[in-house]
C-alpha positions in Angstrom: 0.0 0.0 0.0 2.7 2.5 0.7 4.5 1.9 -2.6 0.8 2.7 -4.4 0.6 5.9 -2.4 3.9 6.6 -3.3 3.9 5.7 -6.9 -0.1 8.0 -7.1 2.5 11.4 -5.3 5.1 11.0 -7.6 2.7 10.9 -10.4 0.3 13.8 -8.9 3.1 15.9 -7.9 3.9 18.0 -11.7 0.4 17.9 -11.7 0.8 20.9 -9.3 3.4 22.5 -10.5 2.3 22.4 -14.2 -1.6 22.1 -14.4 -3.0 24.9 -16.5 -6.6 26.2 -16.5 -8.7 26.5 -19.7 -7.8 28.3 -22.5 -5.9 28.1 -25.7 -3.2 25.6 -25.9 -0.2 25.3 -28.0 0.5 22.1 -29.6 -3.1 20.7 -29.8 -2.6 18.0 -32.2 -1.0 15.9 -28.8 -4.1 15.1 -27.7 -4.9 13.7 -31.3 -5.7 9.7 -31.1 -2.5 7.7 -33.1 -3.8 4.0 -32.4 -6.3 2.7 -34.1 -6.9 0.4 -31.5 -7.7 3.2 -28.8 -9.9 5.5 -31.7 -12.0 2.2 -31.8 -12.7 2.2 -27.9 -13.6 6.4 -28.2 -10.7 7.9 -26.7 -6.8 9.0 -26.4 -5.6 6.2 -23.9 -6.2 3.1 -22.8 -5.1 0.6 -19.8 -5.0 -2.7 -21.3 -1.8 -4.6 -20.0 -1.6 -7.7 -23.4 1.8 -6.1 -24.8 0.2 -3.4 -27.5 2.9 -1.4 -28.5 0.3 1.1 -30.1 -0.7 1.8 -26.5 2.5 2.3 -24.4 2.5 5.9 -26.6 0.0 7.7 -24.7 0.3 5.3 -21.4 4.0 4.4 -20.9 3.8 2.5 -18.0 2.1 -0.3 -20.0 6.2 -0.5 -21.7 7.8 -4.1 -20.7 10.3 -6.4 -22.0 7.5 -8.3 -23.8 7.2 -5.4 -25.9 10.8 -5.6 -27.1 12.0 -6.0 -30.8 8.4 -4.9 -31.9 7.6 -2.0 -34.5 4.1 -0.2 -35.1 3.1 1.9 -38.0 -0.1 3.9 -37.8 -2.1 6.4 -40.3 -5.4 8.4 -40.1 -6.7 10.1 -43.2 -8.0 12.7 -41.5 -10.3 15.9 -42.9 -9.4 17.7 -45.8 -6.4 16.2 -47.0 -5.0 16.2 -43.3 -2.9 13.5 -43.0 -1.3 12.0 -39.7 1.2 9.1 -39.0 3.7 7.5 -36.7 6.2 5.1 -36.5 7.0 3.4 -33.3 10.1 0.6 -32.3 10.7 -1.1 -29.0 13.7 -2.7 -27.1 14.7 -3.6 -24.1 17.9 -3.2 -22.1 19.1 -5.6 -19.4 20.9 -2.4 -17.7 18.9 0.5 -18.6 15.4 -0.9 -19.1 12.5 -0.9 -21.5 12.3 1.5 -24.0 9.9 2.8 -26.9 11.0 5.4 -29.5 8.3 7.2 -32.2 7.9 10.1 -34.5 4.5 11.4 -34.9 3.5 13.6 -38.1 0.6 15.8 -38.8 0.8 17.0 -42.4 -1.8 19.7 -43.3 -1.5 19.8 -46.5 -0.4 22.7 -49.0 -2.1 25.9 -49.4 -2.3 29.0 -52.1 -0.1 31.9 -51.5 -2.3 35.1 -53.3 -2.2 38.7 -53.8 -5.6 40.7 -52.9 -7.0 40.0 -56.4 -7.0 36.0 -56.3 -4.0 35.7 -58.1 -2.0 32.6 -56.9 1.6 33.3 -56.8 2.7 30.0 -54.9 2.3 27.3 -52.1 3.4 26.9 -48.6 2.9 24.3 -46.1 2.0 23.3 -42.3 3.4 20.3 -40.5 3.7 19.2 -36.7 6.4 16.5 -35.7 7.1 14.8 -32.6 9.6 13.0 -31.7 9.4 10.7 -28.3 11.3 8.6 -25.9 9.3 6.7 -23.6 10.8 3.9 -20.7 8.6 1.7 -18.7 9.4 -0.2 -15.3 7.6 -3.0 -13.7 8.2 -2.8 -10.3 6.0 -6.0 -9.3 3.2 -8.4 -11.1 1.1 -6.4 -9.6 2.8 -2.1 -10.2 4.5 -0.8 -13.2 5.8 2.5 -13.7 6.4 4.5 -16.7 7.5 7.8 -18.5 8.2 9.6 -22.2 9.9 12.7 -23.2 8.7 14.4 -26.1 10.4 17.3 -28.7 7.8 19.1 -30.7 8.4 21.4 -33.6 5.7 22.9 -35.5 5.6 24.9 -38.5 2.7 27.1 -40.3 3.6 28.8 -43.6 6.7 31.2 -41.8 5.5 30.9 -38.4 7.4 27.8 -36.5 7.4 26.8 -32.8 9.6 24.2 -30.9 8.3 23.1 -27.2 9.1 19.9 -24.8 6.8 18.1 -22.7 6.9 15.0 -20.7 4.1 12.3 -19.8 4.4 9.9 -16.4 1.8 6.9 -15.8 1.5 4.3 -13.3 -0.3 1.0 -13.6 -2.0 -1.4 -11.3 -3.5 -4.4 -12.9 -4.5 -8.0 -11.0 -5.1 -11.7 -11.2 -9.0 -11.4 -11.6 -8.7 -9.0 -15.1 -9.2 -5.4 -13.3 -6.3 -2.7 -14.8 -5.6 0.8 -13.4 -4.1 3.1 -15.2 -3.4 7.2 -14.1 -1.5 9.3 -16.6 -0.5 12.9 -16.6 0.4 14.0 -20.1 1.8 17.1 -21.6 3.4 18.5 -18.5 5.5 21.2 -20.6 6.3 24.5 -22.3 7.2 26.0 -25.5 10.3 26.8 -26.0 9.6 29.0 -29.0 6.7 30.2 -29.5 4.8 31.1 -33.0 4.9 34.9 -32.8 8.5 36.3 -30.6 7.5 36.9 -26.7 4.3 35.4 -26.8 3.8 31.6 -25.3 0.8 29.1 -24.5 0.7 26.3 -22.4 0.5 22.5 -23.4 -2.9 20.8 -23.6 -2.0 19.4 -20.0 -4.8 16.3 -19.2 -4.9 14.3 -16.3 -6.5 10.9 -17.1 -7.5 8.1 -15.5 -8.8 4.4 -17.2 -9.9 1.5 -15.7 -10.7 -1.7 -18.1 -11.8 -5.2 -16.8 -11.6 -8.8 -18.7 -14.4 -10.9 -17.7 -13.4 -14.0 -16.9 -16.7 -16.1 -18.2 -17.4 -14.4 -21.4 -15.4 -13.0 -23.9 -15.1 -9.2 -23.3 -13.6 -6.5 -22.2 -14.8 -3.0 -20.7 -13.5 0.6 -20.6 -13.5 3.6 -18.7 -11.4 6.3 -19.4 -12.0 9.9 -17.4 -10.3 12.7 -19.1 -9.0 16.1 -17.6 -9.3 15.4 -14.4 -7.5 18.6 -13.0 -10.8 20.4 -14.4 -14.4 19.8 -12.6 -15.9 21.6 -15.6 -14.9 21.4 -19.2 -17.9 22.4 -21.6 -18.6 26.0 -23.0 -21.4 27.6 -23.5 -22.4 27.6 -27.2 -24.6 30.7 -27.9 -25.5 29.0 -31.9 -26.3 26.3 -30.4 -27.1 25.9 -26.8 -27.9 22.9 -24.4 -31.3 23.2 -24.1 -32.3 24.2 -27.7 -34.0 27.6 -28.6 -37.5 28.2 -28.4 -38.9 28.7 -32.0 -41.8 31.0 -30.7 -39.4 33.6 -28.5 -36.2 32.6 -30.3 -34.7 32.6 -26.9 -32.6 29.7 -25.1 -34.4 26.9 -23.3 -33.3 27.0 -19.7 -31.5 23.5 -18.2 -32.2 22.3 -14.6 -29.1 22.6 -12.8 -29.4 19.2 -12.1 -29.2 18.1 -15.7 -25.9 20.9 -16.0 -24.5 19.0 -13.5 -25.1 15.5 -14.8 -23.8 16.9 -18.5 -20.7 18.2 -16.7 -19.7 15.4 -15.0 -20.3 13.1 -18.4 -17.8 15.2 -20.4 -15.0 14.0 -18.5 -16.3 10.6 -19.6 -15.5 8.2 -22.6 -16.9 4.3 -22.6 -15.4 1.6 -24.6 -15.4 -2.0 -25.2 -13.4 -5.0 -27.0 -15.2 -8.5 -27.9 -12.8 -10.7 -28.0 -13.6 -13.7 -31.1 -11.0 -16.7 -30.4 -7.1 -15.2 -30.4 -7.0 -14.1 -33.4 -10.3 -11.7 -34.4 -11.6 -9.1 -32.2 -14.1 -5.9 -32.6 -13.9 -3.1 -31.1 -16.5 0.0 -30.1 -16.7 2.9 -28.0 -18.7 6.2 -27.4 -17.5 10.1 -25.9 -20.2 11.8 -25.0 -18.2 15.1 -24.7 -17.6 14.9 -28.5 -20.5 14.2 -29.2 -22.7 17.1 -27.2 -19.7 19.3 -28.8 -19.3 18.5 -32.6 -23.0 17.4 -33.4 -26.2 19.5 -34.3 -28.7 19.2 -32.5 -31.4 18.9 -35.7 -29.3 16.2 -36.6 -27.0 14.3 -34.3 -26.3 10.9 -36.3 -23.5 8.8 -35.2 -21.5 11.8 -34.0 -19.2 10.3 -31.0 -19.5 6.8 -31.6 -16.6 4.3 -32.9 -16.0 1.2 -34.0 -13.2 -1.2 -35.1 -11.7 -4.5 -35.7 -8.3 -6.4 -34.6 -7.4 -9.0 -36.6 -3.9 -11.2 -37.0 -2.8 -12.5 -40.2 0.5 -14.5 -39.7 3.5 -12.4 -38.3 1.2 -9.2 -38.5 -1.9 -7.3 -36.6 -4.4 -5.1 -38.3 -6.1 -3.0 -36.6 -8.7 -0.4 -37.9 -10.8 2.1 -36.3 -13.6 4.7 -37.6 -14.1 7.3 -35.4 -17.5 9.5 -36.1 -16.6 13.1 -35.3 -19.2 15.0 -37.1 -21.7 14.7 -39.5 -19.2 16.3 -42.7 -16.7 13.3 -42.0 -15.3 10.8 -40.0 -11.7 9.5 -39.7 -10.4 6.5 -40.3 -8.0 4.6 -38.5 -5.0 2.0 -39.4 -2.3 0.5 -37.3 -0.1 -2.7 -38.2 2.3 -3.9 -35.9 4.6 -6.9 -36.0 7.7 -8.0 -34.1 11.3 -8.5 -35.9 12.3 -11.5 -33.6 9.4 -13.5 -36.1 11.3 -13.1 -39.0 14.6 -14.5 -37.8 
């Protein structure tokens, strides 16, 4: 018990010392979703302890030696021509430990330079890159320990910015399938920032995900809870607000402060779950409420913060594929493949 309370201090304590409160962020493309595997379940990270290499990126202290020698490539065509992808290889170290490194892209595509006319007189281009180191520890079958380091660059058209951040986790997972996982990411700064003399903070978020395997049925369930360090997290939307507008007055409905309270409390929340067909197949779904009440219409909701996916193993390699409603005007999709060298020797 005195190790857990430990291991929850040392991973609460930049918490106060680098939490931010709302507002624009720099970097926001860190809390973007890379695995398709965790885009399936509805969120950003996950605390499933089977050796997923995909899933040590946002949650490090899911790294172990079982992980070693394995290499993950994942893409998302995005909106618009946006584009993201990364590349991940692990190995482990009988001195120094287990290890992960990645480089994460975000290309946005090119645009037209032109004069006040319309007259095109060239291109330019928008990118964000990340580059991460992340080392994992168990410190018993039951506690593991984790951590990542992270150098960002960005560039828009002239304007570039360079920043550092660093995520810890910490793990508790047991014999009867339950898995704990708390995770403080983007503790961190800029370093250079897009205009000179002016700088934003990171998109800080304090997580915490809980998944159980049953042990009489194939399945398992998630619970992630996002941004903790916030009780509330919505805005007020004046074009389109929580209770609707009254078509006679043109006014806002009002909202018990009951429900405001139940709303707030759901947008820290995202539900997933995996159904797990034989070793080799499994499908995937999850649902965030807090995207959903934010990027649908309300004349129209549709599938707007629901997901889906599939897992499946073909030989020496694992597909995985995720499609991840965001709004009504388009919907990502998701791919990840993921083998281990030591197969092919």
């Amino acid at each position: 018990m005195k190790r857990i309370i430990n291991l929850i201090f040392l991973i609460l304590f930049p918490v106060l010392l680098w939490a931010q409160s709302a507002g624009t962020t720099a970097f926001p493309f860190l809390s973007q979703t890379m695995s398709a595997r965790v885009a399936a379940l509805g969120g950003n990270m996950a605390a499933i302890y089977d050796n997923d290499i995909t899933l040590a990126y946002a949650n490090p202290s899911l790294i172990d030696r079982q992980m070693s020698n394995q290499i993950a490539f994942s893409y998302v065509n995005y909106f618009s021509g946006i584009n993201l992808g990364m590349a991940q290889y692990a190995h482990s170290f009988s001195r120094f430990g287990n290890f992960i490194a990645s480089v994460q892209f975000m290309d946005y595509g090119k645009f037209d330079y032109a004069t006040v006319n319309g007259t095109r007189t060239g291109k330019f281009g928008a990118s964000d890159y990340v580059l991460r180191l992340g080392w994992g520890r168990v410190l018993n079958p039951k506690l593991s320990i984790g951590a990542s380091g992270s150098i960002i660059y960005s560039y828009y058209e002239t304007y570039k910015s360079a920043g550092i951040s660093v995520d810890v986790a910490g793990t508790y997972k047991n014999s009867s399938g339950w898995v704990i996982s708390i995770v403080a990411a983007n503790i961190g700064t800029q370093l250079k920032g897009y205009v000179p003399g002016r700088f934003a903070p990171l998109p800080f978020n304090l997580q915490l995900a809980v998944t159980k395997r049953l042990q009489h049925a194939p399945f398992r369930l998630m619970l992630l809870l996002n941004h903790l360090e916030k009780r509330k997290i919505s805005y007020y939307n004046t074009f389109n607000p929580p209770g609707g507008v009254d078509p006679l007055t043109g006014k806002p409905v009002a909202v018990a402060p009951s429900t405001t309270f139940v709303d707030d409390l759901m947008r820290h929340v995202v539900l997933g779950g995996e159904i797990l067909l034989g070793k080799n197949i499994v499908l995937r779904a999850g649902y965030n409420y807090r995207r959903r009440k934010e990027l649908s219409v309300n004349q129209r909701k549709g599938l707007v913060g629901f997901s889906y996916g599939f897992g499946i193993k073909i030989s020496k390699f694992q597909i995985n594929f995720a499609h991840s409603t965001y709004h009504l005007a388009g919907a990502p999709n998701y791919f990840t493949l993921i083998t281990s060298l030591d197969k092919f020797r």
